[in-house]
N, C-alpha and C positions, 0 to 999 in steps of 0.2 A: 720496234725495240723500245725498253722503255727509255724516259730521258733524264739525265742527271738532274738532281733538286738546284736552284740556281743558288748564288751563291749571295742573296738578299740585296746587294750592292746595287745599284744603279745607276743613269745618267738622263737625264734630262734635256732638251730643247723649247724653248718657248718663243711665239713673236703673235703681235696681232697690234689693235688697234688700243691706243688711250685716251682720255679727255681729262681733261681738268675744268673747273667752274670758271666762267666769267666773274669778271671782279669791279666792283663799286668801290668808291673809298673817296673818303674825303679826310684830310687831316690839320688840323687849325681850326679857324674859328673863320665860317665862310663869308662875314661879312668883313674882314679885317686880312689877314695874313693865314694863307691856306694851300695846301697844295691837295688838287683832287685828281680823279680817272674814270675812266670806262674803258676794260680793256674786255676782248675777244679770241679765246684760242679756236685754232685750227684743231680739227682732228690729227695726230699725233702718232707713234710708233710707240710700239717697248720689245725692248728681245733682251731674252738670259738665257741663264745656263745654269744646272745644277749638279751637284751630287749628292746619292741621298742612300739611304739604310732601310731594311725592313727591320721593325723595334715588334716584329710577331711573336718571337720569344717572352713577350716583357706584355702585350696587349695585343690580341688579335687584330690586324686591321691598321695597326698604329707603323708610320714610317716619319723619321728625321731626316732633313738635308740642308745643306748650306747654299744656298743660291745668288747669283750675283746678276743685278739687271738694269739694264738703260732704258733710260723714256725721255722722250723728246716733244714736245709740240712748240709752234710758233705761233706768238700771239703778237695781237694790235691792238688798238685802242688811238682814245682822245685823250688828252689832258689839261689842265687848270692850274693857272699860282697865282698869288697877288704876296708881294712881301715890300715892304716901304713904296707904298704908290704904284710897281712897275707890272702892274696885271698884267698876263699873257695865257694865250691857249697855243695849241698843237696837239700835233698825234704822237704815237709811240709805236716801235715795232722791235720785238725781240724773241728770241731761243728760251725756252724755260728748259733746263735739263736735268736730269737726275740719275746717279750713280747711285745703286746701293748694296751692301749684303749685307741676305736674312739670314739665320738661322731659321728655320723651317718647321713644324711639325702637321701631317696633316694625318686625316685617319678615313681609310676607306673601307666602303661598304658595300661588302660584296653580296650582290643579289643575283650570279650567277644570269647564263644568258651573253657569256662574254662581254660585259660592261659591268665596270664599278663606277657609281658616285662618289664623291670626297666631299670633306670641308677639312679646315684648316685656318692655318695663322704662322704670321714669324714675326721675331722682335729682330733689331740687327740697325747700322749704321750706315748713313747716306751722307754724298753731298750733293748740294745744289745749287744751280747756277743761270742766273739771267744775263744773256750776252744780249744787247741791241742800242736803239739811237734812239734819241727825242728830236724834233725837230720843233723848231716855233714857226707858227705860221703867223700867229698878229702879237703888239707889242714891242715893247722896246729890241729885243731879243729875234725879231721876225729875220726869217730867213737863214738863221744859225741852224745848228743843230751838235748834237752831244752826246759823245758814244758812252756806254758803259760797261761793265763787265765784272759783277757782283757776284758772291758765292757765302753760301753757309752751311754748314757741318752739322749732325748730330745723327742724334735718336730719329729711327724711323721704323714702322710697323708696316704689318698686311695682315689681312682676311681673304680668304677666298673661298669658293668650291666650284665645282665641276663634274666630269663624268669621263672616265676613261675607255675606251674602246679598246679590246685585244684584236690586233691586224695578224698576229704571230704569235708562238708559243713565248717570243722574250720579248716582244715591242707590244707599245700602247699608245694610240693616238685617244688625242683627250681633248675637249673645248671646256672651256672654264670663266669663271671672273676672277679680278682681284681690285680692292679697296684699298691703297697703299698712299700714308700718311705721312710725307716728309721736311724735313727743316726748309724754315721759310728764309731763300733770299730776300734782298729789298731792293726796293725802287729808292730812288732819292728826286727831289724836286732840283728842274737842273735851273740855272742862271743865275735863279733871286732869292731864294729861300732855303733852308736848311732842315725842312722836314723829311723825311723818311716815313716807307709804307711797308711794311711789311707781306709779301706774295704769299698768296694762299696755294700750297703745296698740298692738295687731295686729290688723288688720279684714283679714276674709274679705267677699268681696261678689261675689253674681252679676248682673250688668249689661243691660243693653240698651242697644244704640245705634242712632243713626240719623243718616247721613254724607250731605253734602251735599258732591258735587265741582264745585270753580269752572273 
């Protein structure tokens, strides 16, 4: 028999692997008062969730949706200060996290063979958050250590594309990337210095999805 046309609405599933950059920095002036790093992320998660539209009435191929998603990785590192005399080194260890939602549009192309490719993008607003500890191992400071638990709000973006597999006449298994750019929490120099660094929030992340059409 034949089957009802669906009714363009959908639901999405996502989760796979993320990375964000290792991070250098120095800040001051390194012969005088400065606070520096090298830190190191782990491989990381991300999982969302969407809901989304077929915009085929308006552009063939063209679909909108609003998506909401978390990434996590936990990074380490070393670090550096010198402020009035009292130089010190240690390590660092913390959660980099991120909440966000896109607005969505991506536009696929279907070249029949049961699989579509995509690409795409969304603008939309994130927060982010570094939760971890400093610890000093030499200097005045040696043997201390200092939690913190930083957070910053805004403007956040993505890029992606991918390729959809039909398993069903209404689901689609799909592997994808996404390039997703978001507001930079900060590190601050703990004990003796008052400089602040700003974290670099660029996630790389290879995806799976699995689409439910209504």
């Amino acid at each position: 028999p034949a089957q009802a046309a669906g009714s363009g609405w959908y639901v999405s599933l996502t989760g796979g692997a993320n990375w964000i950059n290792d991070n250098d920095f120095v800040v001051g002036t390194p012969t005088t008062s400065f606070f520096s790093g090298h830190t190191q992320a782990d491989t990381g998660f991300v999982v969302g969730g969407a809901v989304g539209l077929s915009l085929g009435n308006f552009m063939n191929g063209l679909r909108a949706e609003v998506e909401a998603a978390y990434r996590e990785n936990n990074v380490d590192g070393t670090y550096g200060s010198n402020s009035a005399a009292t130089p010190q080194t240690g390590t660092v260890d913390y959660d980099h996290k991120t909440f966000s939602v896109l607005a969505n549009v991506w536009f696929d192309i279907p070249l029949g063979s049961g699989f579509t490719p995509y690409v795409g993008g969304g603008l939309g607003w994130a927060d982010a958050n570094v939760e971890g500890t400093f610890a000093c191992n030499a200097g005045v400071c040696a043997g201390s250590t200092a939690a913190f638990d930083n957070s910053e709000d805004g403007f956040a973006w993505q890029l992606g594309a991918g390729v959809n597999f039909a398993i069903s006449p209404n689901v689609q298994l799909g592997v994808g990337y996404r390039f997703f750019q978001g507001p930079e929490p900060f590190l601050a120099a703990p004990f003796t210095t008052s400089f602040t660094h700003d974290v670099d929030n660029q996630n790389h992340a290879a995806v799976v999805t699995l689409t439910f059409g209504m």
